[in-house]
C-alpha positions in Angstrom: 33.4 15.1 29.6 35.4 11.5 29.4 32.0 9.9 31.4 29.7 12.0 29.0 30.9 11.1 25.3 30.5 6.9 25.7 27.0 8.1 26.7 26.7 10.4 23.5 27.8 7.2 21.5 25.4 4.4 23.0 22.4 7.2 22.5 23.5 7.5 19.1 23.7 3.8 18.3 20.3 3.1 19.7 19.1 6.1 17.9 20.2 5.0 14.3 19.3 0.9 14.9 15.5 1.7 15.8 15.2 4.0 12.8 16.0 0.4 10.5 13.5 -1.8 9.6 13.6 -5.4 10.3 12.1 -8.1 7.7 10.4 -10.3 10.4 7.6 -8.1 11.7 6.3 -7.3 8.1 6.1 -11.4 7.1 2.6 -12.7 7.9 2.8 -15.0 11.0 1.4 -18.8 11.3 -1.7 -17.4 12.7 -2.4 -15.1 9.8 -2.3 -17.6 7.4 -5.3 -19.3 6.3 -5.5 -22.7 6.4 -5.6 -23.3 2.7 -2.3 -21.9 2.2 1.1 -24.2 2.5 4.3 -22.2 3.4 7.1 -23.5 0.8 10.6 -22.8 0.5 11.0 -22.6 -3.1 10.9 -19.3 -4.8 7.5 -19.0 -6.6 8.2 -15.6 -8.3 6.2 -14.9 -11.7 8.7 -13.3 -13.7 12.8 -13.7 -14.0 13.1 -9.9 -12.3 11.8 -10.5 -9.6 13.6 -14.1 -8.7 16.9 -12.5 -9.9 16.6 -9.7 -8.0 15.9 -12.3 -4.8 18.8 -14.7 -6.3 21.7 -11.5 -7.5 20.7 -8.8 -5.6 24.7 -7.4 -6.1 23.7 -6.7 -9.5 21.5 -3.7 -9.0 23.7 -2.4 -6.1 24.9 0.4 -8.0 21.4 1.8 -8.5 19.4 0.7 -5.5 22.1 0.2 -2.6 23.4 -3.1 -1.0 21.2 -5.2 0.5 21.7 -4.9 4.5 18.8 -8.1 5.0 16.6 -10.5 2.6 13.9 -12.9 3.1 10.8 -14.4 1.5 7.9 -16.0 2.4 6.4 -18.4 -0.3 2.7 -19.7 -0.4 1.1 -22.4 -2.6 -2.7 -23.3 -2.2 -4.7 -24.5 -5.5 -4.7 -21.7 -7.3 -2.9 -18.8 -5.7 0.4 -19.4 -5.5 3.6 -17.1 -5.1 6.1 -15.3 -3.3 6.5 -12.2 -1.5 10.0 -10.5 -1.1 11.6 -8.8 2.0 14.5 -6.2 1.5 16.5 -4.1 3.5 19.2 -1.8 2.0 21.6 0.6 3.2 19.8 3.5 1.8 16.5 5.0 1.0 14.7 4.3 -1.5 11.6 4.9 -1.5 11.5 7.4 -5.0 14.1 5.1 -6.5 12.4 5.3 -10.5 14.7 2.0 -11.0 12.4 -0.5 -9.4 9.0 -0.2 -11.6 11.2 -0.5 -15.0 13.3 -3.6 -13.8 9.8 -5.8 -12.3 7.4 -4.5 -15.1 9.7 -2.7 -17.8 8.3 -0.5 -20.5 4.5 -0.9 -19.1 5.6 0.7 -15.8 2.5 -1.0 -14.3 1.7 -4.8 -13.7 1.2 -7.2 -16.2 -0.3 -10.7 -16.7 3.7 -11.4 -17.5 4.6 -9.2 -14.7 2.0 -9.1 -12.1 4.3 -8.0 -9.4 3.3 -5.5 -6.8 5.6 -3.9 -4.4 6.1 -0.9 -1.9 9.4 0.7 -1.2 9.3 2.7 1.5 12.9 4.1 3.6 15.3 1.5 3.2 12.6 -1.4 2.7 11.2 -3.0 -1.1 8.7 -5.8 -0.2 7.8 -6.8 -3.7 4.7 -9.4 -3.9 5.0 -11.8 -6.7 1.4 -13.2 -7.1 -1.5 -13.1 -9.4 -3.6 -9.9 -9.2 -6.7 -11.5 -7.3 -4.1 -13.3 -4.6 -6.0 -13.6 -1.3 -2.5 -14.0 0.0 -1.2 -10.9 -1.2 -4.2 -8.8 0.0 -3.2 -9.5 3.7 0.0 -9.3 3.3 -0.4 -5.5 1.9 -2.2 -4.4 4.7 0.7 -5.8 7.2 3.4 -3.9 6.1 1.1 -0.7 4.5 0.2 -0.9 8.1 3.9 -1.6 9.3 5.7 1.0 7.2 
């Protein structure tokens, strides 16, 4: 029984770490990028929600969870430029009614103000901050609709 329960423990460790999502495999890869696009670091979010929910993610912890992982991927080309947003948190929360009143608030749909798109789905919100017509955002959605 003493050789049998460290056994129980590393199955159960591996079994809860593959069920979390990582942010890496859903951001589009060098060679998915077309060649017009520029990778930036700067946050190219179109409304204040979305960049403070990038820049103070402790201030919606109370109703969406802590954050476990964040990252972003920003693109700039002539004129499509923006930024898509990776989270991981320590819960679910993929029915979480919070997230469609805080990126697009009354409307509860995207606006020319607040053209924000996202998915939550388990523990992961990847919220794309582009214009509607973004080439960029197109193939990013099908990555992680595909992924998730």
């Amino acid at each position: 029984m003493k050789k049998l329960l460290p056994l129980i423990l590393l199955l159960g460790l591996f079994a809860s770490s593959s069920k979390a999502q990582k942010i890496e495999p859903l951001k589009l890869d060098q060679e998915e990028i077309p060649a017009v696009y520029q990778l930036t670091d700067k946050l190219l979010c179109k409304s204040t929600q979305a960049t403070l929910l990038y820049q103070e993610p402790d201030m919606y912890s109370m109703i969406l969870g802590k954050i476990v992982e964040k990252g972003h991927q920003s693109f700039e080309e002539n004129k499509d430029k923006g930024t898509i947003l990776y989270f991981i948190f320590d819960q679910d929360i993929t029915d979480n009614a919070f997230i469609p009143g805080l990126l697009w608030g009354s409307t509860n749909k995207p606006t020319k103000a607040h053209p924000e798109e996202y998915i939550a789905k388990g523990n992961t919100l990847v919220v794309w901050s582009f214009d509607k017509d973004s080439t960029i955002k197109k193939l990013s959605k099908a990555k992680v609709t595909k992924a998730l």
